[in-house]
LUMVODREN-63196 format. One line per field, with one value per residue (C-alpha): residue number from 1; residue in one letter; x, y, z. Coordinates in Angstrom, 3 decimals. Example, Ala and Ser with C-alpha at 12.3 -4.5 7.8 and 13.67 -1.06 7.14 Angstrom:
2
pos: c(1	2)
code: c(A	S)
xx: c(12.300	13.670)
yy: c(-4.500	-1.060)
zz: c(7.800	7.140)
END
This chain:
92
pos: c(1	2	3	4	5	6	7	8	9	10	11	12	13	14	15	16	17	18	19	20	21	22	23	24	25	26	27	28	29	30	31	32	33	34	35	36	37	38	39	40	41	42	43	44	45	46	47	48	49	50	51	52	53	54	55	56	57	58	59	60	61	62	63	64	65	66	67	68	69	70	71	72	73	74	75	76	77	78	79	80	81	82	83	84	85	86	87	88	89	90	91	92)
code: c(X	X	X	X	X	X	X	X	X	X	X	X	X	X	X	X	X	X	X	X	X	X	X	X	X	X	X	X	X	X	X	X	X	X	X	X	X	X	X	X	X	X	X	X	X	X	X	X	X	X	X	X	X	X	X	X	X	X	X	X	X	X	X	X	X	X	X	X	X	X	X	X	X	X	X	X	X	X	X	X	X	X	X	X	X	X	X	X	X	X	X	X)
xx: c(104.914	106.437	106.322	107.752	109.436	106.587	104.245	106.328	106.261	102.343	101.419	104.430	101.959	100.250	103.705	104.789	101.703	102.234	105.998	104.613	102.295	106.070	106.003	108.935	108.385	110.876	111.142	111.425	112.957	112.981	112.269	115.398	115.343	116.723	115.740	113.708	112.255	111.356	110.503	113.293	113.477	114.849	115.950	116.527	112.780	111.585	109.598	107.292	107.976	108.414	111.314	109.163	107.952	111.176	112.810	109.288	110.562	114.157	112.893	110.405	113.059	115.191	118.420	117.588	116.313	114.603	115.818	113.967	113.044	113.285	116.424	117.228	118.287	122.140	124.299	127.451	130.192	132.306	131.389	134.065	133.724	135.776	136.720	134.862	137.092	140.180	139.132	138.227	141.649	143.738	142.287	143.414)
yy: c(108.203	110.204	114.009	116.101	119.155	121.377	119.317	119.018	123.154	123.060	120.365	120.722	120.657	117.201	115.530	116.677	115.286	111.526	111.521	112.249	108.955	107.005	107.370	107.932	110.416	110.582	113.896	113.530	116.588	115.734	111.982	111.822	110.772	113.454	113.372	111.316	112.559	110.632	111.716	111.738	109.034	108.993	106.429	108.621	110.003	106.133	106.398	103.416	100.863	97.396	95.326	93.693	97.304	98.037	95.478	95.444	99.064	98.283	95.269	97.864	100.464	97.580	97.842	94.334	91.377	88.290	84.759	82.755	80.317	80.192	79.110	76.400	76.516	77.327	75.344	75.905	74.315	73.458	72.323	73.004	74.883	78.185	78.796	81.561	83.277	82.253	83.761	86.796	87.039	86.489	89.102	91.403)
zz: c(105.258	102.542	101.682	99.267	100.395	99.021	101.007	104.242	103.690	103.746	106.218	108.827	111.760	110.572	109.745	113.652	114.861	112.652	114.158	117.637	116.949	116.025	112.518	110.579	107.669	104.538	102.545	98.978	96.564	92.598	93.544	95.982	99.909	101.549	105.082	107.420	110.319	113.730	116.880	119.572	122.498	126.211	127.617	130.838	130.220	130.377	127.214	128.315	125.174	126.040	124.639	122.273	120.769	120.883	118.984	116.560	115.516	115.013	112.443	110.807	110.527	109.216	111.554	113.220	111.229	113.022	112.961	110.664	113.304	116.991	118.662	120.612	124.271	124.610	126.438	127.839	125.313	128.326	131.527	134.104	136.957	137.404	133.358	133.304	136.035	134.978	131.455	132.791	135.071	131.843	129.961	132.349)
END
């Protein structure tokens, strides 16, 4: 949702109760973005969203995007057993 500054003056209590719900807001003044306002999340607190929500509001929000189609299984590119140790002994 978006609000003006005049109207985030008037209607402060409904705007608190849409980011409650998860909604971002944006506040507008003369036209411009100047703040956005979402509701604060614990990890600590266990906030109860799944990965998937998770990752759905990180696309909406538009920090993640999704691949276009699915992948493939991955596969190791080399098969021989202990190259994983000795990589992690030479890096240290």
């Amino acid at each position: 949702m978006t609000y003006t500054v005049e109207e985030l003056r008037e209607k402060l209590d409904e705007i608190l109760q849409q980011v409650r719900a998860g909604e971002c807001v944006e506040i507008l003044e003369n036209g411009q973005e100047i703040a956005r306002i979402q509701g604060v999340r614990s990890q600590a607190a266990g906030n109860g969203d799944s990965l998937e929500e998770r990752l759905r509001q990180l696309e909406e929000e538009g920090i993640i995007i999704s691949p276009s189609e699915p992948r493939g299984e991955l596969v190791p590119l080399i098969d021989a057993p202990g190259t994983l140790a000795e990589f992690l002994e030479s890096r240290q």
